[in-house]
N, C-alpha and C positions, 0 to 999 in steps of 0.2 A: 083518936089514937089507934083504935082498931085497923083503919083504912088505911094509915100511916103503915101500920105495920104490916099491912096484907102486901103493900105496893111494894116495899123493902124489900120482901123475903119474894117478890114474885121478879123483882130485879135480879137477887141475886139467883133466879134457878135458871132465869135468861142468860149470866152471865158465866153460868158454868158447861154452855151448851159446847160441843165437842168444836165447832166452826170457828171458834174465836182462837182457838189451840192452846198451846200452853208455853208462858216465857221461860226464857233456859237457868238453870238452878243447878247446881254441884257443882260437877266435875265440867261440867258444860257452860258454864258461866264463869268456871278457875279459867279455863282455856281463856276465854274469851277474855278477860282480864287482863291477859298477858299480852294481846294483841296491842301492836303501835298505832292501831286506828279507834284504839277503845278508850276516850276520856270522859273523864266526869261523869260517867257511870252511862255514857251514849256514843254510838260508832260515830264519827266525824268523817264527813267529804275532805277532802285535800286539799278542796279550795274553798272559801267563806261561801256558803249557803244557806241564803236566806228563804224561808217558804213563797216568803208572797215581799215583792215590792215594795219598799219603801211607801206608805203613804195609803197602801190600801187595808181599808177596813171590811168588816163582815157587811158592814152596808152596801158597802161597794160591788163585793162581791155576789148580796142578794140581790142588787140590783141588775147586776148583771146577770143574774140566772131566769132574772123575769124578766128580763127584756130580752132573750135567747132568738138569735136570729131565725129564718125560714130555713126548708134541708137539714134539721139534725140529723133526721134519720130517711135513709132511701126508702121511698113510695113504691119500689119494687121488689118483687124476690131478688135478691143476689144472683146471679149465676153460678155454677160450681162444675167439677168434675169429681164423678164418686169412684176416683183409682184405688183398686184393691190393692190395701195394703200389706197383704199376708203374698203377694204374687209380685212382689217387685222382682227381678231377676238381672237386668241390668247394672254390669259392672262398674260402670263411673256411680257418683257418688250421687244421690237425690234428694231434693228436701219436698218435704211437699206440706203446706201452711193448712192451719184450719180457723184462719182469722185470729187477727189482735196480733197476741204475740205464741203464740203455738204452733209448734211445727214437728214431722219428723224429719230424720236424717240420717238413709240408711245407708249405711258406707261400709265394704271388705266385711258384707254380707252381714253388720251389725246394725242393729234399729236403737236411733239415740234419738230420743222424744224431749221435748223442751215445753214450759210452763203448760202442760196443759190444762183446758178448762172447757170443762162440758157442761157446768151450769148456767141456767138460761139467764142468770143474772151478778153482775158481780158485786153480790154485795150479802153477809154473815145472812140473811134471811131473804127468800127466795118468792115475798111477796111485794118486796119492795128495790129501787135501783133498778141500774141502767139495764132493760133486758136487750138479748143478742138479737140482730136485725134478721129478717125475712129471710128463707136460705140458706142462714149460717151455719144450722142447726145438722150437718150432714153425715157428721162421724161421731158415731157411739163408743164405746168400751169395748163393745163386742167387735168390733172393725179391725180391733188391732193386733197385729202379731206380737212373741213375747218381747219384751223392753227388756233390753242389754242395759241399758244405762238411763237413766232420768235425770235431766238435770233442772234442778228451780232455779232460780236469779236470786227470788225476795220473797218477800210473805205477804204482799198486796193481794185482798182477794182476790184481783183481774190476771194473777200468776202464781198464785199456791190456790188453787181449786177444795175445797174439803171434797167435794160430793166426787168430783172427776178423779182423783186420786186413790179413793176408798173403791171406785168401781174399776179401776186398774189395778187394784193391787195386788192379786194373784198373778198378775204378767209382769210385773216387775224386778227386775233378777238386783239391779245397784242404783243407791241416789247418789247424787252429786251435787252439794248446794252452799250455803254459804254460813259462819260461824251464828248458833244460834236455831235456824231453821228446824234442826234436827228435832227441838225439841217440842215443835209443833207435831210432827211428821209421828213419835213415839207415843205423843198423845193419843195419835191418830192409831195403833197399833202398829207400827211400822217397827221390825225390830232393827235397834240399834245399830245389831252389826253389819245392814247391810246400809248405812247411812255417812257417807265422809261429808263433814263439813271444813273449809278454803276460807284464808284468811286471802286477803288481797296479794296477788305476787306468788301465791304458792302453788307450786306444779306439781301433776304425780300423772304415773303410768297408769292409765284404769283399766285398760285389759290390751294384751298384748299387740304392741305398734300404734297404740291409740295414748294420746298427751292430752291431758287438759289442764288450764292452767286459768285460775282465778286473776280478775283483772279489775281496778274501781272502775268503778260511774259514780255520777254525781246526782243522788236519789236521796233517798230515807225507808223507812221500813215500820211495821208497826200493824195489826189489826186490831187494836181496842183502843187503850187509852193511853197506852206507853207507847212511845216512838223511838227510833234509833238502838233497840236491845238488841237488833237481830242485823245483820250485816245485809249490804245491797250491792252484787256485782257482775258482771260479764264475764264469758270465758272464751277461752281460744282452744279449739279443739284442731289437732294434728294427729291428721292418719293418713295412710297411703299414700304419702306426698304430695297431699292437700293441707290446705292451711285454711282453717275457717273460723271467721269473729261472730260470736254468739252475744251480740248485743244487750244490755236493759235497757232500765228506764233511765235515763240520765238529761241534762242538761246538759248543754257543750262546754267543752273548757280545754285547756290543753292535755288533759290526762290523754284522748284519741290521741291527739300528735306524739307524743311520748311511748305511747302503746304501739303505734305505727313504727316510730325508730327502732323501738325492743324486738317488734317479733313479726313485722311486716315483712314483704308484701303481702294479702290476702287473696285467696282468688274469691270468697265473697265475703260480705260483710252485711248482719241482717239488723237491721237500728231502726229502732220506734220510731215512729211517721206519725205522730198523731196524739190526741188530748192535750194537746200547749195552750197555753192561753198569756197575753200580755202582765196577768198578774203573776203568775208562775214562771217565770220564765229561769228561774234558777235548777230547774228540774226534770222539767221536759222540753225539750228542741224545737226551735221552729222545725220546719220541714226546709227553709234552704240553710239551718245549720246542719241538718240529718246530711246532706252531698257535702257540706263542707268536713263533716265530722269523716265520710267515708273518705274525701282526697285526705287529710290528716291522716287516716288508717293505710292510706298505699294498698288498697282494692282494688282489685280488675271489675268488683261487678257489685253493686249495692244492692239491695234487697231489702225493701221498707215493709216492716211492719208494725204492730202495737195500732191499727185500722180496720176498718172494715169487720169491726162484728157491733163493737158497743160505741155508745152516745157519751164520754166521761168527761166532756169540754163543752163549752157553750160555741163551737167552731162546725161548719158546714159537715158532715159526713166526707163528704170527695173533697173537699179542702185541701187536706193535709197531701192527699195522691196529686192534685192538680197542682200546686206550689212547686213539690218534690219535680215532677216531672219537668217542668218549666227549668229550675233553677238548675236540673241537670244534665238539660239539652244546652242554655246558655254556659257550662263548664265544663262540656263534652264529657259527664258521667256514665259508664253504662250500666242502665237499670232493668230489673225484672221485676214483670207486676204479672203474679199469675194468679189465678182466681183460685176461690180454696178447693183444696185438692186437685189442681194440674200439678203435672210433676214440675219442676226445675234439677235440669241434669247437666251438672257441671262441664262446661267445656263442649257440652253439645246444643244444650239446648234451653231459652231464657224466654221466657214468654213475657210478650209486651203488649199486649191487645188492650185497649182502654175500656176494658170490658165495666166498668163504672159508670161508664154512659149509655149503655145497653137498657134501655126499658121495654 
């Protein structure tokens, strides 16, 4: 009975650790309530989404993790470029990636940072899960100039960072994320008022000449034991008469083609490339749905990411890049694959070096 009891109370003091955050409650959970995408007490996709496949079981899938093909992870350092990011100076608009799905985006001399994550592993405890590959590891907290804007997607540990967030967050001036989120973020001491959380469809000014507007994907949300509390979305960010799609994590469906009519064309569009697997496939893209998803959006330039730092599929490491590439040379896409931290500058300059195969 003792041991019983000791394991109990040693679960729950694991369970109240800051990382896990906190689901949304009051005035935060009234809101969310009221939202058209909020039933049965869980945010719903738009279109029927099922987790896993018709047919497949946990067997299935343990077996598939022990049979995990050769190449999860490259056998080399990565490559990278370490551009100082406090010295960018150039007037067109720049994104420059730090693997997976993180990146900045400094435009009309504003720095708008997206899911970042500087933990070596995505997962609530940092002894265990997928750690980031050889290389990745290039930009600290200290790297960064101040953050105008932050925006989250979801609350997946591989895009709400606890550790990388808390070591940002004297530079961060505004968040920007989706219904629910906030209430990790407050857990986290983040105060309230500098936190707007987006229902799907909703647009606002966030600092002068700059639009951004919440958009679905076709995901789920969730870091413990509840799923669906907290909303999963993409945004479209307008400024200086640029138009740019800020992808999640989603499955393809026609919501892209939809989004495409509403507020196309893009000059880029940056959409996960990577962690699909045949049992998932309501969730995350193949890589030749990632180019179909970009011709749907009416993009001059795709931009694959959600790659290239972690292992979170049983699929090769360069898989997802070598597919992409293929499928969008045969639909005459044009893509940019730049290593983490080369710039990418809109309208001048789009790096394509298959630096993947660099050993």
């Amino acid at each position: 009975m003792f041991v019983i009891l000791l394991i109990a109370c040693a679960v729950v003091i694991v369970l109240q650790q800051k990382v896990f955050g906190r689901l949304p409650f009051g005035n935060k959970l009234g809101k969310i309530r009221k939202s058209a995408n909020y039933k049965n007490g869980q945010f719903q996709n738009l279109a029927e989404t099922k987790m896993m496949v018709e047919g497949v079981s946990y067997f299935t899938l343990i077996k598939s993790i022990l049979n995990k093909p050769p190449n999860l992870e490259p056998q080399f350092t990565l490559p990278s470029v370490k551009t100082s990011l406090t010295d960018i100076q150039i007037a067109e608009p720049v994104i420059i990636w730090f693997g997976h799905s993180s990146y900045l985006i400094r435009i009309l001399e504003k720095n708008i940072l997206v899911d970042p994550i500087f933990s070596e592993r995505t997962s609530p405890f940092q002894f265990i899960g997928a750690k980031n590959y050889k290389g990745t590891d290039v930009f600290k907290a200290e790297d960064f100039p101040e953050i105008d804007v932050l925006i989250l997607t979801h609350d997946h540990y591989d895009h709400l960072d606890y550790k990388g967030l808390v070591s940002l967050r004297p530079k961060i001036k505004k968040i920007y994320t989706t219904l629910g989120v906030g209430s990790h973020l407050e857990n986290w001491r983040f105060p309230s008022e500098m936190i707007q959380e987006y229902d799907w469809w909703e647009s606002h000014e966030i600092l002068s000449g700059f639009e951004l507007t919440s958009v679905p994907s076709r995901h789920f949300s969730g870091r413990l034991f509840s799923r669906n509390k907290t909303l999963w979305s993409a945004f479209i960010l307008k400024a200086g008469g640029y138009n740019i799609f800020i992808g999640s994590d989603s499955g393809y469906g026609p919501h892209f083609k939809e989004i495409g009519r509403k507020f196309g064309p893009f000059d880029i569009a940056l959409l996960e490339n990577g962690q699909y697997n045949w049992m998932w496939p309501n969730i995350h893209m193949m890589p030749e749905e990632t180019v179909q998803a970009a011709i749907d959006l009416d993009t001059k330039v795709l931009m694959p990411v959600h790659w290239g730092k972690f292992t979170l599929s049983v699929h090769p490491w360069d898989e997802p890049i070598k597919r992409l590439s293929l499928r969008a040379k045969e639909l005459n896409v044009k893509i940019t694959t730049p290593m983490i931290g080369e710039p990418v500058i809109l309208g001048i300059s789009y790096p394509e070096k298959r630096w993947w195969e660099t050993e």
